[in-house]
N, C-alpha and C positions, 0 to 999 in steps of 0.2 A: 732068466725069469726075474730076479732080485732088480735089475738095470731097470725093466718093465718098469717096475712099483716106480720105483725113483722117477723115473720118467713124468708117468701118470700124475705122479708127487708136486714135480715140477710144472706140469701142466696145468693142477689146479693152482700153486702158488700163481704163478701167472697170470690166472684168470683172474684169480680176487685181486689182484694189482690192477688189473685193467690192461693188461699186454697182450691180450688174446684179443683175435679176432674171429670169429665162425660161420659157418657156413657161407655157400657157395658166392652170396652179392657181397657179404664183408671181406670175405676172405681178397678174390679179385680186386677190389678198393684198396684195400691194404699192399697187394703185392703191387697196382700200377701208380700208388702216389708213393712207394716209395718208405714203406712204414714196413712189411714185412722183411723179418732177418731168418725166419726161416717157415716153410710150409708143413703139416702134417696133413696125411690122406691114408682116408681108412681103407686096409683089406680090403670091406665089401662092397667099395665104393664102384659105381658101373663103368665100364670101359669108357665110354665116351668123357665122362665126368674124369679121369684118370690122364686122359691122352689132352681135355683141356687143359688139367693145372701143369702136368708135363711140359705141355710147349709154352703154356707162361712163365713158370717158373724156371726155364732154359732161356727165353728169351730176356727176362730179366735178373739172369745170374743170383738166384735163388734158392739153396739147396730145399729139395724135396724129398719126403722119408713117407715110406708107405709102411703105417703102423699101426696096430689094434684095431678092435672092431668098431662099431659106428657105437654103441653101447658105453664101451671102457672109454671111446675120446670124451662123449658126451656127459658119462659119471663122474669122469675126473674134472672135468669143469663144474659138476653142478647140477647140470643140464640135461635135459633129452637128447637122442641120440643126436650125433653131429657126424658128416662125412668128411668132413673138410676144416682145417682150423690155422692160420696165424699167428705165429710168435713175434710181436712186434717190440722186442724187447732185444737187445744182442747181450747182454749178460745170461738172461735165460735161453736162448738160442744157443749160444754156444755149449752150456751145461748138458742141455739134450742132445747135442750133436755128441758132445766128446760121450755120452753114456753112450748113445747108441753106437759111435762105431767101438765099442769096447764090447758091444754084444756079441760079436766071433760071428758077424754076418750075416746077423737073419732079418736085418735091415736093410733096405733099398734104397741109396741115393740117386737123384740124377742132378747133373750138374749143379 
């Protein structure tokens, strides 16, 4: 739970830099020009919405993490809810990456 915060932490640092990207038409612009270093996708986000950023984010060697509610992504930026978000930053990508796999697994990568 403490990784979470940080996480969240880091997600808004992010956003007030401007290294976020969100929701579903930003997000895809960012993962296909080449700007996203990593994807988040919330919980309650719908299968279909789930199995698109899956095969994009596989297609373009993009780790993807299925985290927090549409709520927590979108508070921690600032914002209303958000189901979908890019980190277009690799300093802050890799900090959420290395938090999350230290969370003992209750994170989801795919490739």
């Amino acid at each position: 739970m403490n990784n979470d915060k940080k996480i969240f932490g880091l997600i808004g640092l992010a956003a007030r830099a401007r290294k976020v990207a969100s929701g579903g038409f930003m997000t895809e612009n960012a993962i296909k020009s080449g700007k996203s270093h990593m994807v988040l996708l919330s919980v309650e986000a719908s299968d279909n919405t789930k199995k698109k950023f899956t095969n994009m984010c596989a297609h373009y060697k993009i780790p993807i993490y299925i985290f927090g509610s549409k709520d927590e992504l979108g508070h921690a930026m600032g914002q209303e809810m958000r189901t979908v978000l890019s980190v277009n930053d690799a300093g802050f990508a890799k900090a959420m990456r290395e938090r999350m796999n230290n969370d003992g697994g209750s994170l989801n990568e795919s490739k």
